[in-house]
C-alpha positions as CSV (number, residue, x, y, z in Angstrom):
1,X,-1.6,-4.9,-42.6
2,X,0.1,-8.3,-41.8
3,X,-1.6,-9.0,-38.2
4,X,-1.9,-13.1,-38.4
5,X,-0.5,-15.2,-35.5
6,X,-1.2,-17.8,-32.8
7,X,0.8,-18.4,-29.5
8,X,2.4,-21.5,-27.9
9,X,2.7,-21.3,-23.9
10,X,5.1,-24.3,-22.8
11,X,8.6,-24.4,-22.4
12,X,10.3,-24.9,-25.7
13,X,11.5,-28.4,-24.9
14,X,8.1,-29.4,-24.1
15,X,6.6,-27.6,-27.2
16,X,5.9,-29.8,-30.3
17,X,8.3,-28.6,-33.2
18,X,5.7,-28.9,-35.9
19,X,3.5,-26.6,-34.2
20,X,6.4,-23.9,-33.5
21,X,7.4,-24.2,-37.4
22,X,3.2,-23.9,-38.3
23,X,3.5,-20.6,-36.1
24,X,6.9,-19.3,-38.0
25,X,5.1,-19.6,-41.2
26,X,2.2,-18.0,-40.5
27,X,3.5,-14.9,-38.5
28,X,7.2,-15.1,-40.6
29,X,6.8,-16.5,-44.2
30,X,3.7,-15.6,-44.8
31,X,4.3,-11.9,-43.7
32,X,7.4,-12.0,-45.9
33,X,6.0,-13.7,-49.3
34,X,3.0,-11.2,-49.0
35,X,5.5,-8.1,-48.6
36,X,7.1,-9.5,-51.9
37,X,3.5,-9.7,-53.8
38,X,2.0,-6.1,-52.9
39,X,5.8,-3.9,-53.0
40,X,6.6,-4.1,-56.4
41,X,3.2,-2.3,-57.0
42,X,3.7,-0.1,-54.2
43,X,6.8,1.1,-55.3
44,X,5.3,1.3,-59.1
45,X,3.0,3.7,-57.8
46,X,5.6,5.8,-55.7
47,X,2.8,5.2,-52.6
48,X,1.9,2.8,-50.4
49,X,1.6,1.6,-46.8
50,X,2.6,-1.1,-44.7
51,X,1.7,-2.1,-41.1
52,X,3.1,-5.1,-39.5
53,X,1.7,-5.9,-35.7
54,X,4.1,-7.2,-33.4
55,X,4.2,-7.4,-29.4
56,X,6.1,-5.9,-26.9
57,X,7.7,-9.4,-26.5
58,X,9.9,-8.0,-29.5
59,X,12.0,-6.5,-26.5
60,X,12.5,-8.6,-24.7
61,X,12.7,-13.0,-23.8
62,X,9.7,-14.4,-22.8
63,X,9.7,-17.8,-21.1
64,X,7.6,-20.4,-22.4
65,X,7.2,-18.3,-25.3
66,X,10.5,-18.7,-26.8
67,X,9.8,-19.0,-30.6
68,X,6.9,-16.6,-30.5
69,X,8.8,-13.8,-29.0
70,X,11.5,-14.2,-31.5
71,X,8.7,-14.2,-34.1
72,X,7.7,-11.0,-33.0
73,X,11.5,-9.9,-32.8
74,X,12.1,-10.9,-36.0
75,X,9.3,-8.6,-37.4
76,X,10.2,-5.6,-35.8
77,X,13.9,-6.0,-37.0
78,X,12.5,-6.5,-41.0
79,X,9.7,-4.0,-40.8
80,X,12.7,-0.9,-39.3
81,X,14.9,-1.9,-42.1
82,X,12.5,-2.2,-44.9
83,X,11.7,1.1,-43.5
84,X,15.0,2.3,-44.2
85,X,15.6,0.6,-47.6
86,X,12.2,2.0,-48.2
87,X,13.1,5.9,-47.7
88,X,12.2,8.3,-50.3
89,X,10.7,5.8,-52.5
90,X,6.9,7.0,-51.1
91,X,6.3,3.7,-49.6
92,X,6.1,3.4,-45.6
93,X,6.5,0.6,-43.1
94,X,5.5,0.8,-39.4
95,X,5.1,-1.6,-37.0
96,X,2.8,-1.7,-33.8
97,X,4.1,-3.4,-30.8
98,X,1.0,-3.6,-28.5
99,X,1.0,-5.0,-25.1
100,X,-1.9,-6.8,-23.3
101,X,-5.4,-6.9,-25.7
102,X,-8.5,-8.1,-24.6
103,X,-8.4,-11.1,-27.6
104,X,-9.2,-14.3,-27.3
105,X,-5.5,-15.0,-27.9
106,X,-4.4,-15.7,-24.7
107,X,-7.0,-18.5,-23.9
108,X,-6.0,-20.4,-27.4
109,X,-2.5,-20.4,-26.2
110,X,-3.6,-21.8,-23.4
111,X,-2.9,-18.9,-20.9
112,X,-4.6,-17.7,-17.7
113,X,-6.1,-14.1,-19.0
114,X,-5.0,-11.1,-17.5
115,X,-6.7,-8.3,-16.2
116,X,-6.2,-4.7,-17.5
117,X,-6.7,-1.7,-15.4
118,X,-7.5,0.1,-19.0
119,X,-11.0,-2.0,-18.6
């Protein structure tokens, strides 16, 4: 399960670039390299499982959240293909796009919380 990540709220021109390129190698790189480490055993062993979290900002542009939506974009696109390229070989990749979660995530970004009816 690849579910590592931060967020940035600011507009992008206001956003500091090495903290934007921090966030695409943790949710992006790191998410890729590790998909290279565990497949070749995976597909070795004609069975294995991978989950990759995403958002629901995958579908969509989010202001002030430019590069992490497009983070989350990104890993919905890779996770459906490898998906395909993956077919028949016994090894499965889904991905999870949640919405809102009561994390601490939106307070780090430095985001007002939101309230969920689901509470």
């Amino acid at each position: 399960m690849n579910n590592a990540g931060f967020g940035i709220h600011a507009p992008f021109d206001e956003s500091s670039g090495t903290d934007e390129a921090r966030m695409i190698d943790l949710q992006l790189k790191a998410m890729v390299q590790l998909t290279h480490v565990v497949l070749p055993g995976m597909l070795k062993r004609k069975e294995g499982y991978m989950l990759n979290v995403s958002s629901v900002y995958a579908f969509s542009p989010v202001p002030q959240q430019a590069v992490y939506a497009a983070c989350k974009t990104f890993m919905l696109s890779f996770s459906r293909t490898l998906s395909l390229e993956l077919h028949e070989t016994g090894v499965s990749v889904s991905v999870l796009c949640p919405g809102i979660t009561m994390t601490q995530f939106r307070s780090r970004a430095g985001m007002k919380e939101k309230r969920s009816s689901l509470r």
